[in-house]
NUDRENKOL-343034 format. One record per residue (C-alpha): residue number from 1; x negated, y negated, z negated. Coordinates in steps of 0.05 Angstrom, whole numbers, always signed. Example, Ala and Ser with C-alpha at 12.3 -4.5 7.8 and 13.67 -1.06 7.14 Angstrom:
BEGIN
VEXTI,resi,px,py,pz
VEXTI,1,-246,+90,-156
VEXTI,2,-273,+21,-143
This chain:
BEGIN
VEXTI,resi,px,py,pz
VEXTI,1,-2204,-2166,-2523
VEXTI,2,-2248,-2111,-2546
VEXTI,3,-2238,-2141,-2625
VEXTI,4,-2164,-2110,-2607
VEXTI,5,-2183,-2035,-2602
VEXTI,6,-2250,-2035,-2647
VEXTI,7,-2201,-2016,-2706
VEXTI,8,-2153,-1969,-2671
VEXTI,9,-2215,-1922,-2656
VEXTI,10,-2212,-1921,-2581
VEXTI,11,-2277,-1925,-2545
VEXTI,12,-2279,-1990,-2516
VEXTI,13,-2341,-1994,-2457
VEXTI,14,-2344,-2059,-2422
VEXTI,15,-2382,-2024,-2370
VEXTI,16,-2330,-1970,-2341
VEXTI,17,-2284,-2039,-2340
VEXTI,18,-2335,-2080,-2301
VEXTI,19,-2342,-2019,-2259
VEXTI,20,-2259,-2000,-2246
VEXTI,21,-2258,-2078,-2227
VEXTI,22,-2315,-2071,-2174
VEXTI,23,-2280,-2006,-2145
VEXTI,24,-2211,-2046,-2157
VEXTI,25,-2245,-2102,-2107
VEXTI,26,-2283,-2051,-2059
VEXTI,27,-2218,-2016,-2043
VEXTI,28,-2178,-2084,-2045
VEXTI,29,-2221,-2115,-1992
VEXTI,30,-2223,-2060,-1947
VEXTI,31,-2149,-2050,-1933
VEXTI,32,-2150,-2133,-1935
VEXTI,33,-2193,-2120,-1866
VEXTI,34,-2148,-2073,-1841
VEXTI,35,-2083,-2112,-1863
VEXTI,36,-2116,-2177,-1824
VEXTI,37,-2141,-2133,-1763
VEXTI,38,-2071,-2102,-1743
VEXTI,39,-2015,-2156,-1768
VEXTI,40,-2067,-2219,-1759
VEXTI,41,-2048,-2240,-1830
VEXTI,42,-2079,-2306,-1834
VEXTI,43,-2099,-2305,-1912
VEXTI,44,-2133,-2244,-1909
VEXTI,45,-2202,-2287,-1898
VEXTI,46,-2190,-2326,-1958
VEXTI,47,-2162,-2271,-2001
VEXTI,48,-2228,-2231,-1985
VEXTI,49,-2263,-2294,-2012
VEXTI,50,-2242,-2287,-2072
VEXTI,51,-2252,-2219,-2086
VEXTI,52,-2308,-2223,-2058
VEXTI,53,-2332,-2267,-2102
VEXTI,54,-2302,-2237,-2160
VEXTI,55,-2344,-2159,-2142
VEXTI,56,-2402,-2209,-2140
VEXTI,57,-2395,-2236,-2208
VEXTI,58,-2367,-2173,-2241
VEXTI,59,-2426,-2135,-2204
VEXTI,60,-2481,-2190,-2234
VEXTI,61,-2451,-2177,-2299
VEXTI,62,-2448,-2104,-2302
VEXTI,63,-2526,-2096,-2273
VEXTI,64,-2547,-2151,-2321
VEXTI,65,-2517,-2108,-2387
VEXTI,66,-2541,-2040,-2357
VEXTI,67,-2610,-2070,-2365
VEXTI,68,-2601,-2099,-2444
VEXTI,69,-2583,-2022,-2452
């Protein structure tokens, strides 16, 4: 994707992506918790699963190119 915008001229930082998809999932999760605690939604365990595991691997990735830098 970043081939896309390389000749256009935009800056294109993988990082501040990586990063807006961690806060994305952060904020996701916690009103997820909230969601399940009041209405007793009974995906909100398995939606937080997945995000959870998607901050994880976004968050791997973004600390393991902040140290090639």
């Amino acid at each position: 994707m970043g081939f896309l915008f390389v000749g256009l001229g935009v800056n294109f930082d993988v990082n501040k992506i990586y990063k807006f998809v961690m806060l994305a999932c952060g904020i996701l999760i916690i009103v997820n918790v909230f969601i399940g605690l009041m209405l007793d939604f009974k995906w909100a365990d398995m939606i937080n699963a997945i995000l959870g595991l998607i901050l994880v691997l976004f968050g791997f990735n973004y600390s393991s190119k902040k140290k090639k830098n």
